[in-house]
ZADRENLUM-126468 format. One record per residue (C-alpha): x, z, y; residue number from 1. Coordinates in steps of 0.001 Angstrom, whole numbers, plus 500000, padded with zeros to 6 digits. Layout:
BEGIN
X; Z; Y; NUM
...
//
This chain:
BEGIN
500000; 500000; 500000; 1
501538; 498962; 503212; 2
502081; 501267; 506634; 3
501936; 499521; 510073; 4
502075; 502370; 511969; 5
505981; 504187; 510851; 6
508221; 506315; 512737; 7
510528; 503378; 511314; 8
509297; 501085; 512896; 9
509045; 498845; 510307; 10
505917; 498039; 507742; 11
506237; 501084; 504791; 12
505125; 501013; 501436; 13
503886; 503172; 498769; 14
502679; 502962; 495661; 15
499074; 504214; 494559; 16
496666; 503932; 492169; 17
496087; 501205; 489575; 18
493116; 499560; 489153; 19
490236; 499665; 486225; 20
491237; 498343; 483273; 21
494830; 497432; 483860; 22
496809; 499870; 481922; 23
496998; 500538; 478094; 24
495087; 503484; 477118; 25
497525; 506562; 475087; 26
496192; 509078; 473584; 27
497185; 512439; 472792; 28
498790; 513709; 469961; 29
497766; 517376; 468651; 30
500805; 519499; 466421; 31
500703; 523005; 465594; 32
503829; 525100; 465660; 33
505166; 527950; 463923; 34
506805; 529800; 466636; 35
508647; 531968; 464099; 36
509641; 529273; 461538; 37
510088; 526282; 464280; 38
508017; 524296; 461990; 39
505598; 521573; 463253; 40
502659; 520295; 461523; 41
500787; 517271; 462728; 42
497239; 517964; 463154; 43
495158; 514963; 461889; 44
492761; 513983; 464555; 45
490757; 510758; 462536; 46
488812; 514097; 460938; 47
486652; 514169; 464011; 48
483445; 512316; 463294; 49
483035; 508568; 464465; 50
486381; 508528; 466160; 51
486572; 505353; 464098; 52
483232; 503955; 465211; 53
483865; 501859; 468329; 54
480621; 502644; 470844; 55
481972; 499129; 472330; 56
482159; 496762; 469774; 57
479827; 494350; 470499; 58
481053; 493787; 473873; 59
484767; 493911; 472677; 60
483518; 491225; 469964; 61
481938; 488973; 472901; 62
485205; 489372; 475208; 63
487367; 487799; 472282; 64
484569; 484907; 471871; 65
484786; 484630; 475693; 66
489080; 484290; 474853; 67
488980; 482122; 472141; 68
486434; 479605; 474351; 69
488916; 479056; 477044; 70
492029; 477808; 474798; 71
489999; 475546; 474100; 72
491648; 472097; 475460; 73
491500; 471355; 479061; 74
490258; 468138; 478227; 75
487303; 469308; 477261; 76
484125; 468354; 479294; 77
483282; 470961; 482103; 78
479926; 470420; 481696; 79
480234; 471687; 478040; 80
482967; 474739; 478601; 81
481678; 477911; 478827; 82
481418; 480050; 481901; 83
484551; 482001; 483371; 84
482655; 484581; 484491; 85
478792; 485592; 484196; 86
479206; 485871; 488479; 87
478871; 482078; 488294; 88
475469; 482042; 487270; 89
474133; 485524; 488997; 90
475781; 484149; 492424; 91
473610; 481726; 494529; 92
475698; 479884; 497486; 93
473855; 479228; 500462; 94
475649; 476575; 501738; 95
477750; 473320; 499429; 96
481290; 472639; 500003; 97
480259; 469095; 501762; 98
479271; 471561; 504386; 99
482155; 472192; 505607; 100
485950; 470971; 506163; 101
488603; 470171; 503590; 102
490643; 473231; 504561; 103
487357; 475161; 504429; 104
486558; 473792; 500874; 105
490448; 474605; 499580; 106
489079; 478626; 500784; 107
486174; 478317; 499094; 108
487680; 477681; 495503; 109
490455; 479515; 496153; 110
488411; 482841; 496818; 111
485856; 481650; 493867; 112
488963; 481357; 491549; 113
490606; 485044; 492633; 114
487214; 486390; 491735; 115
486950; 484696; 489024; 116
490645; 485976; 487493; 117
490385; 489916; 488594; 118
486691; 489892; 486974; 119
488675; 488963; 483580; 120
491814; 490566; 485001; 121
493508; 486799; 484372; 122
496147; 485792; 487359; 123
495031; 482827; 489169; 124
496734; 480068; 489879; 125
498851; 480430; 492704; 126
501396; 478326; 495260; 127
505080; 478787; 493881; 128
505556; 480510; 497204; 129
502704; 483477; 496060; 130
503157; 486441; 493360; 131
500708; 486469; 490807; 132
499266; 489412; 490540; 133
499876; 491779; 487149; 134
497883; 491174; 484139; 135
495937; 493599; 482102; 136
496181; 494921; 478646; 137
495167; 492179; 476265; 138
491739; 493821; 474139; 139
493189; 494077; 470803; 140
491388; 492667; 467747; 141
488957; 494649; 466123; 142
490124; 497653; 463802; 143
488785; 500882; 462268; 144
491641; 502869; 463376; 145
490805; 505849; 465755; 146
490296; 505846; 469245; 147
492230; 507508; 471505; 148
491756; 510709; 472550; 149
492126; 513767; 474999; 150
492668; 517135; 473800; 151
491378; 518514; 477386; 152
491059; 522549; 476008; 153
492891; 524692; 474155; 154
491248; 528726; 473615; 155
492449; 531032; 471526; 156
490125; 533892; 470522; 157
491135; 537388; 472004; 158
492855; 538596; 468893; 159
494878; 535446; 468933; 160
493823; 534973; 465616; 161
491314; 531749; 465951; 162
491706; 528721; 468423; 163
489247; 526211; 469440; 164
489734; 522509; 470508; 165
487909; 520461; 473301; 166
488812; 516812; 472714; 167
487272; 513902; 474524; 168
487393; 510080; 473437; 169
489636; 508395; 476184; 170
486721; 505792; 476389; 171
484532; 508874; 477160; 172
481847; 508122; 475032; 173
482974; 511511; 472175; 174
483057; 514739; 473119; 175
484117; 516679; 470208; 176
484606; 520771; 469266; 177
487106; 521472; 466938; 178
488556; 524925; 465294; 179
491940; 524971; 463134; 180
492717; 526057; 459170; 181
496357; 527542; 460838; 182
497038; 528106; 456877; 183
496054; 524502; 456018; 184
497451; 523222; 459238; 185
494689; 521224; 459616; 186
491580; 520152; 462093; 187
487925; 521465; 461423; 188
485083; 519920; 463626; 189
482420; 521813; 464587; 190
480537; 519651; 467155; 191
479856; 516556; 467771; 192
478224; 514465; 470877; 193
478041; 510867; 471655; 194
476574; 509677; 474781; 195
475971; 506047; 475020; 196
476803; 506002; 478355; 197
479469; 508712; 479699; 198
480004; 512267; 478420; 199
479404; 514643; 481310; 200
482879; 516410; 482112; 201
481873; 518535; 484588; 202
479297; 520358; 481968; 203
482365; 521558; 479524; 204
482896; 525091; 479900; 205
483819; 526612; 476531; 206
484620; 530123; 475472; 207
484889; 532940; 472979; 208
482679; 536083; 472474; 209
484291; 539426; 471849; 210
483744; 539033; 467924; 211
486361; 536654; 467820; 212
484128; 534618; 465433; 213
481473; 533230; 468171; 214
481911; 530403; 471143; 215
480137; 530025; 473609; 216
479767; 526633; 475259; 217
477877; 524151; 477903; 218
476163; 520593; 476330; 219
473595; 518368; 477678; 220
472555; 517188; 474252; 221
468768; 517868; 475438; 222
469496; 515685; 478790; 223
470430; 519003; 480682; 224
473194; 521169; 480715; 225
472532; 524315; 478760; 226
474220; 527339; 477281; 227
474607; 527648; 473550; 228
476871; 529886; 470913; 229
478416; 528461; 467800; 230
479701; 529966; 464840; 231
483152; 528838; 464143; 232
483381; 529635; 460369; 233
479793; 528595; 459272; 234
476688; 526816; 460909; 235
475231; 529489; 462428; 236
474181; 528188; 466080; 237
471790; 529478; 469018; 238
470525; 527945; 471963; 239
470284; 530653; 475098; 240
468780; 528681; 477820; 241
466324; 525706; 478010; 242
464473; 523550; 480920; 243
464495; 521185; 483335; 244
467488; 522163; 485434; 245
471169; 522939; 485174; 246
473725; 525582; 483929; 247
476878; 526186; 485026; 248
479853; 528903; 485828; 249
479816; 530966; 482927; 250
481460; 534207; 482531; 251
481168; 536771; 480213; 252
480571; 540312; 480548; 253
483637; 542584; 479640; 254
481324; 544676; 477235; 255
480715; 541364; 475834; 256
476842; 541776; 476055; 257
475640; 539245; 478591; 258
477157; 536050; 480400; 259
476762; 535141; 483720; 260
476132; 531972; 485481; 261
474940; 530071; 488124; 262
471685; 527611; 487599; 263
468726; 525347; 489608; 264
466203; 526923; 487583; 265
463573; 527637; 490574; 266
464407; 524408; 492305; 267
466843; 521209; 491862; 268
468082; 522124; 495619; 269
468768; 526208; 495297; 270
471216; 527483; 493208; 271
471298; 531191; 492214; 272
472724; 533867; 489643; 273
471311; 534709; 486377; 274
472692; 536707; 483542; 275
471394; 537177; 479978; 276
471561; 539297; 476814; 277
473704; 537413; 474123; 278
471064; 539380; 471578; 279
467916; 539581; 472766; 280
468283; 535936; 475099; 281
466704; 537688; 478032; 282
467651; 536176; 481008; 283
466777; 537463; 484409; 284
467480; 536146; 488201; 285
469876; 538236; 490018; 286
470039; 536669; 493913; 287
467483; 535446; 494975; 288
468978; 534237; 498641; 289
467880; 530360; 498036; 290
470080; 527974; 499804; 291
473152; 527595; 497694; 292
475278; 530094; 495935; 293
479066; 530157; 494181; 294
479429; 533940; 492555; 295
482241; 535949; 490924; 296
481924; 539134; 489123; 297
484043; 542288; 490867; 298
486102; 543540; 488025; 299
484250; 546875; 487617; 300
481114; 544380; 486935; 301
479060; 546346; 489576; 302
478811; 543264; 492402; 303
479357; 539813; 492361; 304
480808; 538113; 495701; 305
478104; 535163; 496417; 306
479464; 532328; 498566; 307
476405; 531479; 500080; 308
475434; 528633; 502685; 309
472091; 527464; 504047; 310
471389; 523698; 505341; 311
472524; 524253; 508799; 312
474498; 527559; 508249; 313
478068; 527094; 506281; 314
479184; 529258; 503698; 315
479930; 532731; 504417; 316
480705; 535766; 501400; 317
477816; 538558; 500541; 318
478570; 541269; 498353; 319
475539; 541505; 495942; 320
474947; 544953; 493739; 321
474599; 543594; 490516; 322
470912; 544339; 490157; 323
467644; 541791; 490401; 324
466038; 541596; 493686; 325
469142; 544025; 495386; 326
470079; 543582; 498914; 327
472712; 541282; 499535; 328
475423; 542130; 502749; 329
477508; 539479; 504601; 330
480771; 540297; 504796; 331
482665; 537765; 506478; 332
481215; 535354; 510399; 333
483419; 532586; 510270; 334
481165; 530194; 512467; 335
481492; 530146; 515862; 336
479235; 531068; 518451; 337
479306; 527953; 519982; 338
478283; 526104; 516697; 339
475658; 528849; 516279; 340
474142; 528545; 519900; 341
473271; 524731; 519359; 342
469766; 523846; 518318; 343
470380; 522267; 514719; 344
467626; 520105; 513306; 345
466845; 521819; 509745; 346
466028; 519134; 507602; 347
463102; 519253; 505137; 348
463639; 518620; 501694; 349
460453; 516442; 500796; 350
459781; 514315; 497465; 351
459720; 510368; 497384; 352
458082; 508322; 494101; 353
461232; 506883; 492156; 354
460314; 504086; 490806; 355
461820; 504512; 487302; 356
459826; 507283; 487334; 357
460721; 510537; 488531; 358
461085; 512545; 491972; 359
463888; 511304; 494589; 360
464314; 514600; 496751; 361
465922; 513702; 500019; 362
466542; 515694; 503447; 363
464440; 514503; 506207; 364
465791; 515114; 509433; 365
462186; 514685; 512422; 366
463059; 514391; 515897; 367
462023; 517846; 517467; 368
459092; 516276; 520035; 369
457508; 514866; 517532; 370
453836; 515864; 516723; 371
453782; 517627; 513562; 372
451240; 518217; 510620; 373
451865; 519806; 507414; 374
452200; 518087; 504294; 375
453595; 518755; 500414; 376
457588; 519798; 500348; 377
459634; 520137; 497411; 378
458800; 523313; 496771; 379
455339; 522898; 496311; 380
454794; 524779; 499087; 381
453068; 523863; 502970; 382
456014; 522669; 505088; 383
455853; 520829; 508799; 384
456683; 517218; 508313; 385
456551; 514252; 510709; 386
452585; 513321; 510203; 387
451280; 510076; 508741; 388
448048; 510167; 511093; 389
448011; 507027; 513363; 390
446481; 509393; 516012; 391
449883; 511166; 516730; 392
451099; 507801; 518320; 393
453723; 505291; 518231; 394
456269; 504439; 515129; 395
459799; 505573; 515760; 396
462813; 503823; 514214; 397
464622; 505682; 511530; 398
468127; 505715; 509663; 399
468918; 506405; 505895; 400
472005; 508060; 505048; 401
473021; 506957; 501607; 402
475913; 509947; 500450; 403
479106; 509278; 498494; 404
480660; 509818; 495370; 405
477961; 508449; 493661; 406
477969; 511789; 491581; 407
476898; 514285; 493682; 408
474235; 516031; 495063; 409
472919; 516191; 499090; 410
469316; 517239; 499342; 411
469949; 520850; 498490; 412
468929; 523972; 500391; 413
472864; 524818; 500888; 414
475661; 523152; 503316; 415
476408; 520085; 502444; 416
479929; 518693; 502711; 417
478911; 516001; 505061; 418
479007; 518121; 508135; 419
479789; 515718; 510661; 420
476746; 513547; 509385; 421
474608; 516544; 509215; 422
475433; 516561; 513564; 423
475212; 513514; 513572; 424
471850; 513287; 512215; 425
470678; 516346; 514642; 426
472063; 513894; 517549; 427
469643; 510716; 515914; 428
466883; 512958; 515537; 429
467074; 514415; 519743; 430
467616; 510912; 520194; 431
463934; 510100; 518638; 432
465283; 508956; 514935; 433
463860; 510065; 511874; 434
466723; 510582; 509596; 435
466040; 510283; 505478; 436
469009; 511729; 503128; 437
468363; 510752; 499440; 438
469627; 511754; 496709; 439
469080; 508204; 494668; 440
469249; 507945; 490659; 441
472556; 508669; 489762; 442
473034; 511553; 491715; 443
473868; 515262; 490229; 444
471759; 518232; 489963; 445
468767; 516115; 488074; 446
470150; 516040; 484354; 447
471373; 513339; 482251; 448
468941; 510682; 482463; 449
468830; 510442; 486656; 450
472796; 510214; 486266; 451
473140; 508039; 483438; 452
470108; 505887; 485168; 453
473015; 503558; 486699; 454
474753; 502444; 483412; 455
476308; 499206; 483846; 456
474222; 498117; 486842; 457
475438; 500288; 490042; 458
473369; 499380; 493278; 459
470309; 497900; 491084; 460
468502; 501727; 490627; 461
469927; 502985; 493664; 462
468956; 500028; 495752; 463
465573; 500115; 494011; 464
465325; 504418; 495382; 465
466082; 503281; 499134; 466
463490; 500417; 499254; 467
461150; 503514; 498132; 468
462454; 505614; 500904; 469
461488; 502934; 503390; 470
457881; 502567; 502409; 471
458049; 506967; 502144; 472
458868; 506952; 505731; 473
456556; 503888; 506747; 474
453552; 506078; 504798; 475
454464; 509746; 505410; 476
456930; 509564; 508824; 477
455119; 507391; 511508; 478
458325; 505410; 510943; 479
458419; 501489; 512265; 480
459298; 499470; 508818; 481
460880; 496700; 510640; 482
463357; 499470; 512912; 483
465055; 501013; 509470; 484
469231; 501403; 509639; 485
471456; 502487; 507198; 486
474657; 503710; 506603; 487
476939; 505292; 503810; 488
480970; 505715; 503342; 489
482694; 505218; 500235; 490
479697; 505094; 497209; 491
477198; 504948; 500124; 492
479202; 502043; 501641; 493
479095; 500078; 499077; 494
475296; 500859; 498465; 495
474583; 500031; 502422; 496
476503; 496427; 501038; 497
474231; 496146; 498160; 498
471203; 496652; 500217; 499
471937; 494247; 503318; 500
473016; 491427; 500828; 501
470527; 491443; 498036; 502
467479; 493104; 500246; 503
468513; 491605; 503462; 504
464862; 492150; 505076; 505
464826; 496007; 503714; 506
467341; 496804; 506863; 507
467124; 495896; 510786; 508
470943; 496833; 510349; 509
473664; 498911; 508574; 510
477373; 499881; 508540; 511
479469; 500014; 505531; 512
482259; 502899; 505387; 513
485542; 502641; 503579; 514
483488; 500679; 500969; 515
484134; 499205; 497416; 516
483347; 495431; 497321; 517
484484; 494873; 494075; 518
484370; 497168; 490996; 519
487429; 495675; 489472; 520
489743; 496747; 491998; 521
488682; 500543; 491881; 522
489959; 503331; 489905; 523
489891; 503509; 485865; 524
488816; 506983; 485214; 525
485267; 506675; 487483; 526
484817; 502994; 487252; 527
485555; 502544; 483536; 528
482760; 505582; 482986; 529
479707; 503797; 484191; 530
481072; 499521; 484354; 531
483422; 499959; 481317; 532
486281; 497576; 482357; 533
486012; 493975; 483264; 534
488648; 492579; 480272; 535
484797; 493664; 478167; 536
482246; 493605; 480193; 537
482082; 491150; 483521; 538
479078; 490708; 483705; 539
478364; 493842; 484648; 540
481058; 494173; 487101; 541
479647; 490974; 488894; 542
476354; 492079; 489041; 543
477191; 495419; 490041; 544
479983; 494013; 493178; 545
479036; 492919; 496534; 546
481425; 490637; 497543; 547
479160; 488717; 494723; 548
476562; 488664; 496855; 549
477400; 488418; 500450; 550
475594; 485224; 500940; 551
472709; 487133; 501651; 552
473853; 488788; 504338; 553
471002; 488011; 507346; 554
470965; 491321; 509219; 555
474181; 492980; 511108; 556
476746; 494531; 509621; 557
479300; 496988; 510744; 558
482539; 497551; 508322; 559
484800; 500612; 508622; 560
488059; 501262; 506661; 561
491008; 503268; 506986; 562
494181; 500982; 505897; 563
495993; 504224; 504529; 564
492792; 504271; 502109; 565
494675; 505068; 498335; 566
491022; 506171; 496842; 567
488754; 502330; 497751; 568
491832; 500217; 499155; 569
492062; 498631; 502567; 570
491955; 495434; 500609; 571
487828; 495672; 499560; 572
487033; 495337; 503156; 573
489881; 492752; 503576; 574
488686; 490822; 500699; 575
484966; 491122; 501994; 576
485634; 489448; 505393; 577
487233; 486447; 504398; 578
484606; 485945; 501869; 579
482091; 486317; 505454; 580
484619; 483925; 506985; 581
484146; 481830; 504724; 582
480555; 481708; 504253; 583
480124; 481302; 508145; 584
478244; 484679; 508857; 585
477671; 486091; 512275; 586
476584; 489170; 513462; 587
479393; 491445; 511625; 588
482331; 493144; 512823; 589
484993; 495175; 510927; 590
487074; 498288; 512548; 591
489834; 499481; 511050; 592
491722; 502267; 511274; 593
495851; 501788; 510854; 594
496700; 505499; 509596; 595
493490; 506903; 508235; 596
492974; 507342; 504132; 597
489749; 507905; 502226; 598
488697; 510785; 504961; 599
489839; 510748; 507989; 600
492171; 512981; 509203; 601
492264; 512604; 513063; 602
489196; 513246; 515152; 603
489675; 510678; 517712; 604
488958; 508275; 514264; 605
486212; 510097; 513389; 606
484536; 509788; 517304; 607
485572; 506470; 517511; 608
483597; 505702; 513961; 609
480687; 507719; 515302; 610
479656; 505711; 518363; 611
480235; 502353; 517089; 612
477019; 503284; 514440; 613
475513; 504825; 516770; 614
475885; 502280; 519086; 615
474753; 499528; 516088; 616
471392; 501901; 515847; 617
470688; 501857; 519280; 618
471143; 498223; 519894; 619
469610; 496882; 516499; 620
466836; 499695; 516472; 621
465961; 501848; 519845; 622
465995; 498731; 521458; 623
463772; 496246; 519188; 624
460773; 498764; 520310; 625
460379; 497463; 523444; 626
460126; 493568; 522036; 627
//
């Protein structure tokens, strides 16, 4: 990655991160040694059960068919070779090459074949005066031999007596519990879970009971994360807690009598602390301060210290007596008084149809003037809301926020990381907005189905969620249709792409933030979970990229992008605009930033960011009322 701006003075490099699908995937290896004796014993790992059976055969069996078609000779008739690339036939152009100029048709199938090659991970052809880029890892033929693996946890059992293994296929498909015969120096499984999509990592906490015969350990196997026990020298298993919400931050009690942890069971958006009786399974709430809440026990087990945070207060610690319904005390005021003196906008967490079926929650953020009436919240409970009546008066133009990460959650009750868009979405709403925050299928907090929903088709679900948004706020918010922005950095970036190119009426406008265009170039470990890689599977990575669809962009467009970026590279948003070049679009503008990464680090970046959207919203929205 290069660096324009150097105390050098001279354009700096560095490497960074590879992209999906380009490196050869190695395993670990598992050996058990004698630390008196210095012996080592290799512990066979093809025990595990289906480490042998390849979740991906059938589209590792198409990718070689794909192979084998194009060695076939060149003479060949093109009419009768197969495709390069399924983005051949998903892509519509909107304009023929005998549109334009020689030079302009020599772009054109350059940029088709560079798309072409890093969907297959193929170099192009190239000038002798150009690099090719690196190839991939060639798929290797089909075998029975066993996948590779990670052995991500390693517990031994108080008395030091018993260890258990938490190994994950490298493909992430497996997750797999394990114990060890140390006399027969060998591995015994003792679960087993396949997920056809990806195995949740962040639900994997695993550990032993006091009887040094009993685990304890998080699974999703009923499509939310739960807490179970296992016994590790016979099948004797229990399931401890069960619903529609999630489990997480276990600890157990030093009596060994109850675990602790943290769980959404009142609400998807509040998070509080539970503990309950390994023998009886009673569970009972402890806080009960809604918002959001990270505890730890005190180590004489009479408190826990609650991090807790409301939507417009940040976190602050409580000390909490360890008893249901007990009076919490803060114990640290870290916010400042000027921060507390301003007049936030709370926004309302309200329920929009999904239509896969399901609720989207999202924050709603009303302007403060506005007539209000009350309608159903989350919660189930009367809340104020912007009014649907067309009594109260005119439409007002609104904005949808579309978070990052893909993976994560927004419309809670607690702080949410994205402070500066939470003022920034106080600032819309004074300024007559009505601001929608949603958390769209494949968010967390919802269990495995709403995050699994996006399985080889990012920005088709989603982008289905935020059309439903705009008729939620055209029915429920008094909002215009026709005066709808959006906006979005990193995940959200590319889903404010996916929505301006292949909805282009959906949005008056939108800017794009440090956005992926193209799958292939991003990261293995996230991409690989949801796209697989491209060597296997390109058609989903074309219809899941937007640089495959730019032709449709109609509305305008503002692009931000930090060109320190090492998390989506500089070189999406490069890529992006020459494609835009290319297909003659106006009303688009890119701003970069020379020595910002993935976040920005200085503020004047982050002001400077801040009024060129706001400054798209006014001029593409706040002013079409008056037309």
């Amino acid at each position: 990655m290069a660096s324009y701006v150097s105390e050098s003075g001279y354009v700096e490099t560095q490497q960074v991160r590879g992209k999906v699908g380009t490196s050869k995937p190695i395993g670990d290896e598992l050996l058990l040694l004698d630390v008196e004796t210095h012996e080592q014993h290799a512990l066979d790992l093809s025990v595990l059960p289906a480490i042998s059976d390849d979740p991906l055969r059938e589209l590792r069996a198409r990718a070689r068919e794909r192979r084998r078609a194009q060695t076939q000779p060149a003479t060949q008739p093109a009419e009768s070779r197969p495709a390069t690339r399924a983005a051949n036939h998903l892509r519509e152009e909107d304009e023929s090459e005998d549109d334009v100029g020689p030079a302009q048709q020599r772009a054109k199938r350059r940029q088709r074949a560079e798309r072409t090659a890093t969907a297959q991970q193929l170099p192009p052809e190239t000038p002798e005066s150009e690099s090719p880029p690196a190839s991939a890892p060639a798929e290797e033929e089909e075998s029975d031999k066993p996948r590779p693996v990670q052995v991500r946890d390693v517990v031994w059992s108080r008395d030091g007596q018993r260890v258990v293994l938490q190994v994950l296929s490298l493909d992430n498909k497996d997750r797999w519990l394990a114990t060890v015969d140390l006399a027969e120096h060998k591995l015994v499984p003792l679960e087993h879970w396949r997920d056809e999509a990806w195995i949740n990592e962040r639900f994997a906490e695993l550990g032993w009971l006091l009887d040094n015969e009993t685990i304890y350990f998080l699974s999703e196997e009923d499509g939310w994360s739960h807490l179970y026990l296992r016994s590790v020298s016979s099948d004797q298993r229990r399931r401890l807690t069960s619903g529609r919400y999630e489990v997480s931050d276990v600890s157990l009690s030093r009596d060994g009598q109850r675990l602790y942890y943290t769980a959404n069971a009142t609400h998807p958006g509040v998070y509080e602390a539970y503990r309950i009786e390994i023998a009886s399974g009673r569970s009972e709430q402890i806080s009960r301060l809604g918002g959001r809440n990270r505890i730890l026990l005190s180590p004489d087990e009479q408190t826990l210290l609650v991090q807790h945070s409301s939507s417009t207060r940040p976190p602050e610690l409580y000390l909490h007596p360890l008893r249901p319904g007990a009076e919490a005390r803060r114990v640290t005021s870290t916010t400042s008084d000027e921060f507390l003196r301003l007049p936030w906008v709370e926004p309302q967490i309200v329920e929009v149809p999904s239509p896969g079926g399901g609720t989207i929650y999202a924050r709603l953020y009303a302007p403060p003037e506005q007539p209000r009436t009350s309608v159903r919240a989350a919660a189930g409970s009367p809340r104020t809301a912007v009014g649907a009546s067309d009594a109260l008066g005119a439409t007002r133009p609104a904005v949808m926020f579309v978070h990052g990460a893909g993976y994560l959650q927004n419309a809670h009750q607690g702080w949410s990381t994205y402070e500066r868009e939470f003022m920034f979405h106080s600032l819309l709403a004074y300024r007559g907005y009505v601001v929608l925050d949603m958390d769209y299928r494949g968010s967390a907090g919802y269990g495995r189905d709403w995050r699994t929903a996006i399985y080889r088709d990012m920005g088709g679900p989603e982008l289905e969620d935020l059309e439903a948004g705009v008729r939620w706020l055209a029915d429920n918010a008094r909002v215009d249709p026709v005066r709808v922005g959006v906006y979005g950095g990193s995940y959200g970036g590319f889903l404010t792409l996916m929505a301006l190119f292949r909805k282009p009426e959906l949005f008056a406008c939108g800017a794009a933030l440090r956005p992926v265009t193209d799958w292939a170039h991003y990261n293995h470990g996230y991409t690989s979970n949801i796209l697989n890689v491209p060597q296997i599977d390109p058609e989903t990575y074309a219809r899941s990229s937007p640089i495959e669809f730019a032709a449709g962009l109609k509305r305008p467009l503002l692009l931000c992008h930090g060109m320190q970026d090492d998390n989506v590279f500089f070189q999406d948003t490069v890529r992006l605009a020459q494609r835009l070049i290319e297909l003659g679009k106006q009303d688009w503008e890119v701003a970069l930033y020379p020595v910002e990464p993935h976040g920005f680090r200085e503020p004047s970046s982050w002001l400077d960011e801040y009024r060129r959207i706001l400054k798209l919203f006014e001029t593409h929205l706040a002013a079409r009322a008056a037309e």
